[in-house]
C-alpha positions as CSV (number, residue, x, y, z in Angstrom):
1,X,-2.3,50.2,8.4
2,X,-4.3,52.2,5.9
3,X,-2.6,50.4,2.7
4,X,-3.6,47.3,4.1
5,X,-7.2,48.5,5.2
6,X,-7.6,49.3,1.2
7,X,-6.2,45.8,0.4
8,X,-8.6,44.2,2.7
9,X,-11.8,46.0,2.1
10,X,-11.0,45.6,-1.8
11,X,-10.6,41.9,-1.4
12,X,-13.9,42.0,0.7
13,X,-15.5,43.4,-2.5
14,X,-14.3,41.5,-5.4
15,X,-14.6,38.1,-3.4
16,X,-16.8,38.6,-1.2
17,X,-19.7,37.2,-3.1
18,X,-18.0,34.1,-3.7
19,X,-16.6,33.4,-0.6
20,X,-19.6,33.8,0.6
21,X,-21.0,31.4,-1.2
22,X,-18.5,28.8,-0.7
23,X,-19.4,29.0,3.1
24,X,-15.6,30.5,3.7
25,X,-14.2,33.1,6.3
26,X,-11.5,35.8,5.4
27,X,-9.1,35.3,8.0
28,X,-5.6,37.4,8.3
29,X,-2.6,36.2,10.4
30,X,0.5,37.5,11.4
31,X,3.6,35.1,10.2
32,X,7.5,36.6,10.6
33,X,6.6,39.8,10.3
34,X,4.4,39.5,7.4
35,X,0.6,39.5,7.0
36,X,-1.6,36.4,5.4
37,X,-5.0,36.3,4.5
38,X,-6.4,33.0,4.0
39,X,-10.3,31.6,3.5
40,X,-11.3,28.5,5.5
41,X,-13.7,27.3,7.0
42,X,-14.1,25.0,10.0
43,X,-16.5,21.9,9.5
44,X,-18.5,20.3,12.0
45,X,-15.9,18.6,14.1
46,X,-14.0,21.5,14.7
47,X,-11.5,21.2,11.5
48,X,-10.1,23.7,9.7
49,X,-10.3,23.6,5.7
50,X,-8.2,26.0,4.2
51,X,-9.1,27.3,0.0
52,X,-5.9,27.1,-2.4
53,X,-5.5,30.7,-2.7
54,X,-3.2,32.8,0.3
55,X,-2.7,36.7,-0.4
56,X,0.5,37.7,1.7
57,X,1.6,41.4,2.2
58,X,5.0,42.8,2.9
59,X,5.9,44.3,6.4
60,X,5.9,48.0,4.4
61,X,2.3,47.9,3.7
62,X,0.8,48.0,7.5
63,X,3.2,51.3,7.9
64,X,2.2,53.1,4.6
65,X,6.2,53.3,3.6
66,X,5.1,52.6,-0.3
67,X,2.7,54.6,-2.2
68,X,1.0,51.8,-4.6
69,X,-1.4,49.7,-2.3
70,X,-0.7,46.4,-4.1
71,X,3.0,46.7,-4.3
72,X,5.1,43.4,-3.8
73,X,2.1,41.7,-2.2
74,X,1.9,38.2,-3.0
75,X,-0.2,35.7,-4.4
76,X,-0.1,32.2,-3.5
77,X,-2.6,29.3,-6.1
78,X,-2.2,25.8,-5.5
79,X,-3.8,23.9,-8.1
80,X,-4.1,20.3,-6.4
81,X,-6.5,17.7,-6.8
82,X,-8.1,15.1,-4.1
83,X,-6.1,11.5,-5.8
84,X,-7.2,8.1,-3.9
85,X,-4.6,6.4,-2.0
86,X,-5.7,3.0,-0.8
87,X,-9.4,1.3,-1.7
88,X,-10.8,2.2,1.8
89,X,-11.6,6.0,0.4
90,X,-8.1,7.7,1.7
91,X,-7.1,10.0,-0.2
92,X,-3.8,13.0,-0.7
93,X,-3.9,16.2,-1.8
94,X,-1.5,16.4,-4.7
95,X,-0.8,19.3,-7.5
96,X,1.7,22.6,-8.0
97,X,1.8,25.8,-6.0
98,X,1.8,29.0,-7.9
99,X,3.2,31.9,-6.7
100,X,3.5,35.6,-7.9
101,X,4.1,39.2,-7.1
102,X,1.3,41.3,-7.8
103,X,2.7,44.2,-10.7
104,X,5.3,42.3,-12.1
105,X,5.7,41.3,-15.9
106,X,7.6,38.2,-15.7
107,X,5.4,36.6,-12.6
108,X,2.9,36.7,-15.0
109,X,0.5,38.8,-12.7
110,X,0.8,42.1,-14.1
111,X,-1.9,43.8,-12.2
112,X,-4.4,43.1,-10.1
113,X,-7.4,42.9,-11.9
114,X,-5.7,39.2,-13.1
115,X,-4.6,38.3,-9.8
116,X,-8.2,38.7,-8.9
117,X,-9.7,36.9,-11.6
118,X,-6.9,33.8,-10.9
119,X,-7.8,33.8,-7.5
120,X,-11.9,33.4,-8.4
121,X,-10.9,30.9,-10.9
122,X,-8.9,28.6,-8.4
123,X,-11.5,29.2,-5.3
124,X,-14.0,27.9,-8.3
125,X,-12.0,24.8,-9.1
126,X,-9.9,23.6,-6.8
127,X,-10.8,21.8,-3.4
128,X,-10.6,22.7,0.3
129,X,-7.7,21.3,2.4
130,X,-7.6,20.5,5.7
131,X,-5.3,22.8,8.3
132,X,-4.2,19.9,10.3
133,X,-3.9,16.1,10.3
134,X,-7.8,15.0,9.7
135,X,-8.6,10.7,8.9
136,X,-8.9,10.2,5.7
137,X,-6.4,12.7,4.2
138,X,-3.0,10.9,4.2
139,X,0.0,13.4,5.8
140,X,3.1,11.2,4.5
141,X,4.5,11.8,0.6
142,X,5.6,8.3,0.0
143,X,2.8,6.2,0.3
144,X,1.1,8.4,-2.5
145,X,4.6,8.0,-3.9
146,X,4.3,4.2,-4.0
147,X,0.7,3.6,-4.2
148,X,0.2,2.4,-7.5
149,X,3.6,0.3,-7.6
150,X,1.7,-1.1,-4.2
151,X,-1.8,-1.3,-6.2
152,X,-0.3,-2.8,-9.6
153,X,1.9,-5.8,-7.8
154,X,-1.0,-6.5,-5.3
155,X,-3.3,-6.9,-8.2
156,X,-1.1,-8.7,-9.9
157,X,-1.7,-11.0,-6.7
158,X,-5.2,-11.4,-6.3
159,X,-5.4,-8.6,-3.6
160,X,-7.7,-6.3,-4.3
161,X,-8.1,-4.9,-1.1
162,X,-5.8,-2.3,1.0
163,X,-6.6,-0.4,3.3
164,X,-4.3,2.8,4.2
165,X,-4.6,3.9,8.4
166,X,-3.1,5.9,11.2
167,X,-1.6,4.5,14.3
168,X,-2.2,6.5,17.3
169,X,1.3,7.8,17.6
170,X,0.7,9.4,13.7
171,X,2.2,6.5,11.8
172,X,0.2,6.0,8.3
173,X,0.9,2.3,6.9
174,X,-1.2,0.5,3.9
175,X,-2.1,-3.3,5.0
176,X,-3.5,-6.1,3.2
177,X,-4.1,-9.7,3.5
178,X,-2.2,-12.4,0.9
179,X,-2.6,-15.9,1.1
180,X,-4.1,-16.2,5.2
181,X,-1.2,-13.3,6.2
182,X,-1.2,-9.4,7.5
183,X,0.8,-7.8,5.3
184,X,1.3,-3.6,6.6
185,X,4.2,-1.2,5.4
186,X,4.4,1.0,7.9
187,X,6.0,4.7,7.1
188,X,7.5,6.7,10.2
189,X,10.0,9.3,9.5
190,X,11.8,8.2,6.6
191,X,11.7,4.8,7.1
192,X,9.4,2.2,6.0
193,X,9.0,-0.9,7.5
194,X,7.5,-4.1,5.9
195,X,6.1,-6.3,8.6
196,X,4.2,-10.1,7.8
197,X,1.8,-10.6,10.7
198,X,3.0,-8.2,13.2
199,X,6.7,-9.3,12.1
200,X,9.4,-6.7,11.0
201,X,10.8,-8.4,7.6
202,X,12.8,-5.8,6.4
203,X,13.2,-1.9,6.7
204,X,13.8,0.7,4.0
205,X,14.3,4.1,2.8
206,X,11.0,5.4,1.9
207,X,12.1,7.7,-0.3
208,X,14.2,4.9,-2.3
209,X,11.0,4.0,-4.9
210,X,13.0,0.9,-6.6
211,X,13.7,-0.1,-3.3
212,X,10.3,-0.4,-1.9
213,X,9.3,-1.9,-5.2
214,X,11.9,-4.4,-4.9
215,X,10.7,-5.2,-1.4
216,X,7.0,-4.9,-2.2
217,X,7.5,-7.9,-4.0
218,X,9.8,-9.6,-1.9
219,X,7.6,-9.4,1.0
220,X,5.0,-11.9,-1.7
221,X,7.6,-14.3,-1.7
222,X,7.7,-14.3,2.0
223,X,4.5,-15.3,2.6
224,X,4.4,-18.0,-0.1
225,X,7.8,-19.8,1.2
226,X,6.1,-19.9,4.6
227,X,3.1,-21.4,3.7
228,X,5.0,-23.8,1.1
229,X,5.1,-27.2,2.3
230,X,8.3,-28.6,3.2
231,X,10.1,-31.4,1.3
């Protein structure tokens, strides 16, 4: 384990300060074989935020079979950004991961003294992100996928107002009124469902964007043919 002591305790010293600072623990974990060293920390209800930057190091390292200490251990940076989803303060974690070998030319980390001045640069800019599913922080792709084809046709509406929730068994929808009607779009699995007060209209794809467009504004028309007066 000596390789990994020195990895550890030269971490401890170049990031120390600042993860200090940010209020964060180093905390190392075992996953298939391999060992991970992340920074959280836990807020007051007991959830875990983890910092965009994981170091991860080989299997070899903890049995001192390689001779340079920072061979093939990895780097992970995710640059992502807090984006609103909804206007009841919802929001997703969006933006790339990064991730290189520490040493090698073409993963553009060629030594550590640049790995360690990425990692300080993305623990500087980039936010926390929560460990598990926390309210407010949307779990589900899609509806950050189709929230501003959602926002633009509501608006185009009148509606201003939609709200994004979780249902109790971990279903995220968006709902809205139009014209005295609940409108929600409900996304469990890969399915969404479009409901009109409590109704099931129609069910899609949620990954089929056109589609959901298509039935965005279909579910509009739904509500205006019921509350148009019959002939």
């Amino acid at each position: 384990m000596a390789n990994l002591r020195k990895c550890m305790l030269e971490i401890k010293e170049r990031l120390g300060p600042l993860t200090k600072e940010l209020g964060l623990r180093h905390r190392l974990r075992i996953d298939h074989d391999e060992f991970r060293l992340c920074f959280e920390r836990k807020d007051k209800n007991g959830v875990v935020w983890k910092a965009p930057v994981i170091f991860t190091f080989p299997p070899a390292l903890s049995r001192q079979e390689i001779d340079d200490t920072w061979s093939k251990v990895r780097i992970r940076l995710t640059e992502a950004v807090a984006k609103p989803v909804g206007t009841n303060g919802w929001v997703c974690f969006d933006g790339p991961d990064y991730d290189f070998t520490i040493g090698q030319q073409n993963n553009q980390i060629p030594s550590i003294d640049i790995a360690f001045e990425a990692a300080e640069s993305t623990l500087r800019e980039f936010p926390l992100m929560p460990d598990d599913v926390v309210s407010g922080v949307i779990e589900v792709g899609p509806l950050d996928d189709i929230w501003e084809t959602l926002r633009s046709i509501c608006s185009d509406h009148g509606v201003e107002e939609i709200d994004v929730d979780r249902s109790g068994n971990g279903d995220e929808f968006f709902c809205f009124e139009y014209d005295g009607s609940a409108i929600e779009i409900v996304f469990s699995g890969d399915k969404a469902k479009f409901l009109v007060d409590g109704e099931v209209e129609s069910v899609v794809q949620s990954y089929r964007l056109r589609e959901m467009e298509l039935d965005i504004r279909w579910m509009f028309d739904v509500v205006e043919r019921c509350r148009r007066p019959e002939a």
